[in-house]
Rosetta silent file (secondary structure, phi, psi, omega in degrees, C-alpha in Angstrom):
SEQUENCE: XXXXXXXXXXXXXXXXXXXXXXXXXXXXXXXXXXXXXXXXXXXXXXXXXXXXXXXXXXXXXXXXXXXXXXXXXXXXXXXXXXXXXXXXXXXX
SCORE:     score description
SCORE:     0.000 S_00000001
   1 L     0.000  130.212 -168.424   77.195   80.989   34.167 S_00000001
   2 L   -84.329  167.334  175.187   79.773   83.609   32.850 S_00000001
   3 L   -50.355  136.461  156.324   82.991   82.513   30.784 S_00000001
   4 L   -54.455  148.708  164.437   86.480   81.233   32.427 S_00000001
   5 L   -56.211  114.366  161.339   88.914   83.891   32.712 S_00000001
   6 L  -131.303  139.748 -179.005   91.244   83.790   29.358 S_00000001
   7 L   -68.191  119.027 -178.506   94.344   85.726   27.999 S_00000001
   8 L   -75.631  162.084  178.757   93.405   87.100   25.119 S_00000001
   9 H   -31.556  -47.818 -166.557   96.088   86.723   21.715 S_00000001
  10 H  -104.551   19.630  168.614   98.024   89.287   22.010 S_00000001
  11 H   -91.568  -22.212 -168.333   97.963   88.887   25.755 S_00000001
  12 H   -92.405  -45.333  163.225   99.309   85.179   25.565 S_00000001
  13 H   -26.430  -92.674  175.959  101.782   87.055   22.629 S_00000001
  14 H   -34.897  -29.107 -171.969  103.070   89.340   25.267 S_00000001
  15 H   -91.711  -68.017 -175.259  103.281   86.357   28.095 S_00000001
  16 H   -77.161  -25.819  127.289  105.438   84.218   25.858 S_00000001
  17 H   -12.317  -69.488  161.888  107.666   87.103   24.965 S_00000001
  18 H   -56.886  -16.575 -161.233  108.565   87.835   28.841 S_00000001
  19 H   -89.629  -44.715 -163.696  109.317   84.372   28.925 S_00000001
  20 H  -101.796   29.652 -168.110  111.776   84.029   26.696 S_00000001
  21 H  -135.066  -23.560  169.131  113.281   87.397   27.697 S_00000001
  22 H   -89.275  -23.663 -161.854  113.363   85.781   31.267 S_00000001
  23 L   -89.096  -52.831 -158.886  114.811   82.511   30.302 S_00000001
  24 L   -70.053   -3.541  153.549  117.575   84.445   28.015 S_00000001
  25 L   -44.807   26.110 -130.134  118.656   86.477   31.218 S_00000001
  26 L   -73.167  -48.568 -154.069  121.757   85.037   33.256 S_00000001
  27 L   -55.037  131.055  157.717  122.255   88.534   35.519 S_00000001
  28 L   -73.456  -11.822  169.432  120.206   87.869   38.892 S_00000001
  29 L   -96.004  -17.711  143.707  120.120   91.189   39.797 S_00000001
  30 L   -62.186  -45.473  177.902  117.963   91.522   36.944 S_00000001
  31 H   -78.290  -11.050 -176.510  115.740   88.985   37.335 S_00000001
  32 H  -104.828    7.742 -178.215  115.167   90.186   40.954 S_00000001
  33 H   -91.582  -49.334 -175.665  114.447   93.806   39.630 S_00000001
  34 H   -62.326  -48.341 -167.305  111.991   91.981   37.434 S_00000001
  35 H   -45.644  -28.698  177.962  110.298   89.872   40.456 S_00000001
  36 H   -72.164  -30.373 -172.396  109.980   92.981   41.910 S_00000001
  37 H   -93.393  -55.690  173.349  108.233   95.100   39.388 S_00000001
  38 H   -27.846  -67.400 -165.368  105.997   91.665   38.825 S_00000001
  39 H   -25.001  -69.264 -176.915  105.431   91.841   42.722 S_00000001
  40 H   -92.398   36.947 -164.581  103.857   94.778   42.437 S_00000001
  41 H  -124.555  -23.638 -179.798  101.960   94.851   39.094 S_00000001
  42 H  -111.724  -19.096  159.784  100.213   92.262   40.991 S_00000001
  43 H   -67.088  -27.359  175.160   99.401   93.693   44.046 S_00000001
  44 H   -56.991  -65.349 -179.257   98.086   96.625   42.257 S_00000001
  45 H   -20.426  -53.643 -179.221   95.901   94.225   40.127 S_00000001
  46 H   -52.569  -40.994  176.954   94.586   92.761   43.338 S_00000001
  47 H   -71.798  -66.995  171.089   93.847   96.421   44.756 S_00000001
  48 H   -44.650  -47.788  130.386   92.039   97.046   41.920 S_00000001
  49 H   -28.415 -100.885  155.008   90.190   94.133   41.328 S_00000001
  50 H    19.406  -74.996 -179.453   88.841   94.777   44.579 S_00000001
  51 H   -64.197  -51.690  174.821   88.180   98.233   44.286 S_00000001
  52 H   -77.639  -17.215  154.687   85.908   97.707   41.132 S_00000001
  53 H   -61.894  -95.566 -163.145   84.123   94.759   42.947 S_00000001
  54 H     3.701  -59.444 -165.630   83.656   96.982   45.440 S_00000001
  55 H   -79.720  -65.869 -150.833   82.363  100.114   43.228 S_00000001
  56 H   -78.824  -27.921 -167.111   79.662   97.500   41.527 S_00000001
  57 L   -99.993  -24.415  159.573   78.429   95.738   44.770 S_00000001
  58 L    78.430   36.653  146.347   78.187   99.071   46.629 S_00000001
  59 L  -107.109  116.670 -161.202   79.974   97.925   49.374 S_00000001
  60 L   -45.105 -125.093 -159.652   82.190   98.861   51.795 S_00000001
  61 L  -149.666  131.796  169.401   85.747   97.348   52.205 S_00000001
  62 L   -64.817  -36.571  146.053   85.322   93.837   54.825 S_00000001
  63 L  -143.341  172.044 -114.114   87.822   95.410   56.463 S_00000001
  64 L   -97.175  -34.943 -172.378   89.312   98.765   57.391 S_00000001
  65 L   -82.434   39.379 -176.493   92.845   97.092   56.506 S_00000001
  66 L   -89.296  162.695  163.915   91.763   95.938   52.865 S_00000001
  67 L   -49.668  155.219  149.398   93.633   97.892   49.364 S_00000001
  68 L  -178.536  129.100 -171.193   91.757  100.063   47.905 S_00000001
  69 L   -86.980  142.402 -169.365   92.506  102.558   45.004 S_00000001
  70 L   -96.826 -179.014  167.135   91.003  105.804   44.400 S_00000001
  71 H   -33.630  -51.242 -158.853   89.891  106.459   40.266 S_00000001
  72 H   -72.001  -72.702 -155.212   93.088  108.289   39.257 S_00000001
  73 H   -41.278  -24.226 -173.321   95.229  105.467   40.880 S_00000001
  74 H   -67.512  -60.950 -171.217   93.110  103.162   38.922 S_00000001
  75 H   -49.026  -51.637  167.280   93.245  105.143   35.788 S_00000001
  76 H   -40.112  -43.034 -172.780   97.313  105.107   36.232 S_00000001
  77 H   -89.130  -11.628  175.115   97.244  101.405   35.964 S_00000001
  78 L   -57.342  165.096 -178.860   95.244  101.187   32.777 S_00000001
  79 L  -108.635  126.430  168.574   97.517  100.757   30.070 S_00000001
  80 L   -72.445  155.945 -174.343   97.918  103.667   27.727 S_00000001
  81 L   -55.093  144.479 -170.147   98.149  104.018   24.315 S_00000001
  82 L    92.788  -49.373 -151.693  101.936  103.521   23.326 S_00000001
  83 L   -93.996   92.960 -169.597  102.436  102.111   26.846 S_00000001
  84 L  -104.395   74.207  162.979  103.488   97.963   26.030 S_00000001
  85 L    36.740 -128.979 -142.208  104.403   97.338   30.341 S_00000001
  86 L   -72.312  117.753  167.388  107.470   96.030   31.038 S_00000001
  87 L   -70.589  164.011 -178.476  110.205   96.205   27.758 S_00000001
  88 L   -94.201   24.007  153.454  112.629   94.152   27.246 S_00000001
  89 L   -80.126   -5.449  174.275  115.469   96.834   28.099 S_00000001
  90 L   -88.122  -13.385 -150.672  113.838   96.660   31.700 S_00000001
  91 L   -98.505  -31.335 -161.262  114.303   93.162   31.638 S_00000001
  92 L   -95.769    0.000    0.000  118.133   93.204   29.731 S_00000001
């Protein structure tokens, strides 16, 4: 039986960071800028997720209207070197 999923240090670092960069917010058209960029940061995740089950199980998509990402979009979501997501001048 494989491991639970867990946030690694400097991922739980990075988690409580946003947090306190969301609770310190008052503008709402901020916070709905953020919800938004969250929104999708998670559908990609999902689409991806997917797509590399997919790629190991050698299987097609259950159906024709599931996500699915080609390599470069995939590669685009890895996080680059440099590249720490969302700052807190996106957030501010």
């Amino acid at each position: 039986m494989s491991e639970p999923l867990a946030l690694s240090l400097g991922q739980k670092f990075e988690l409580e960071r946003m947090t306190r960069a969301i609770d310190a917010t008052g503008d709402a058209q901020a916070l709905r800028g953020l919800a938004k960029q969250l929104l999708q940061a998670w559908q990609s995740q999902k689409a991806a997720t997917q797509w590399i089950m997919r790629q190991q199980l050698g299987g097609a998509p259950r159906f024709s209207g599931e996500l699915a990402l080609d390599p470069a979009a995939l590669e685009a979501l890895m996080p680059k070197e440099g590249n720490q997501g969302i700052q807190n001048h996106d957030v501010l």
